[in-house]
C-alpha positions in Angstrom: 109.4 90.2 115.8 111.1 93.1 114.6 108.6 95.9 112.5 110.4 99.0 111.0 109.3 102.1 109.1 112.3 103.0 106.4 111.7 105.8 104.3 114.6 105.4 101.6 115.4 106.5 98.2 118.2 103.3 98.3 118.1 100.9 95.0 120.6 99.1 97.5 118.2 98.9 100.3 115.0 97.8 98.3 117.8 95.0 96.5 118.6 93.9 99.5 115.2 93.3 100.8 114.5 91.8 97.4 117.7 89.2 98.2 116.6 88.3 101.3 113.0 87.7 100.0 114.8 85.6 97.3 116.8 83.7 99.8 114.0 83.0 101.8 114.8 85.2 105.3 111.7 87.2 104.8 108.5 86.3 103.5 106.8 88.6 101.0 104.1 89.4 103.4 106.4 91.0 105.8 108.1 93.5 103.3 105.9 96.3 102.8 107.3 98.3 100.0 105.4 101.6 99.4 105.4 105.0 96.2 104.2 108.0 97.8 103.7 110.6 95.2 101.3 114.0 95.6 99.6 115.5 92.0 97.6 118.4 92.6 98.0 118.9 96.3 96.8 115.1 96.8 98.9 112.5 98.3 98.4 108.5 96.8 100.0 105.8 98.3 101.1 102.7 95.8 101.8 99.1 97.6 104.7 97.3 95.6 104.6 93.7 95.9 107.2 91.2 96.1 106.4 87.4 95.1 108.3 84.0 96.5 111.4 85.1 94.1 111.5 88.7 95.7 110.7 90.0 92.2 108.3 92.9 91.8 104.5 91.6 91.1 103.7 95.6 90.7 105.9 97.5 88.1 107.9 100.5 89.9 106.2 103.8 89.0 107.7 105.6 85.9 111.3 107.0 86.8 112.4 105.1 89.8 115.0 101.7 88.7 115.0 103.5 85.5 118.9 103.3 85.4 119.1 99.4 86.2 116.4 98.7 84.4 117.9 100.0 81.2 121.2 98.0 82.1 119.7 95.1 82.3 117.6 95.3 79.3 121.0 96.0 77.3 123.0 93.2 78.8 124.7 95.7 81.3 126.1 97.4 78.1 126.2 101.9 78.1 123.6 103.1 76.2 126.0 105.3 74.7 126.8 102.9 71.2 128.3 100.0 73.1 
């Protein structure tokens, strides 16, 4: 077995994992997707889960997938009037 610790800022990366979940080459238990964020000098740490599909079961912290997120909700359509 083959653990590793990625720190990314990648929408590409976490898709991918999502795909793979999807396809069924990793099981959702072995993706361990993790928010770090610090507020007044403390650190908090928010687990992200993945279900059978390799959709989110935990919604993405405000601001991150924000872009894709607003594409898809438009039908892939700018926001800008089309």
């Amino acid at each position: 077995m083959v653990q590793a610790l990625v720190e990314t800022h990648s929408e590409t990366f976490v898709l991918a994992l999502q795909h793979l979940v999807e396809r069924g080459e990793l099981k959702p238990e072995d993706v361990s997707l993790n928010w770090i964020s610090s507020r007044n000098g403390v650190s908090r740490i928010e687990r992200i889960h993945l279900d059978e599909d390799g959709d989110f079961e935990t919604a993405w912290p405000e601001g991150f997938f924000d872009e894709r997120f607003a594409a898809r909700d438009s039908g892939g359509k700018a926001e800008a009037g089309e």
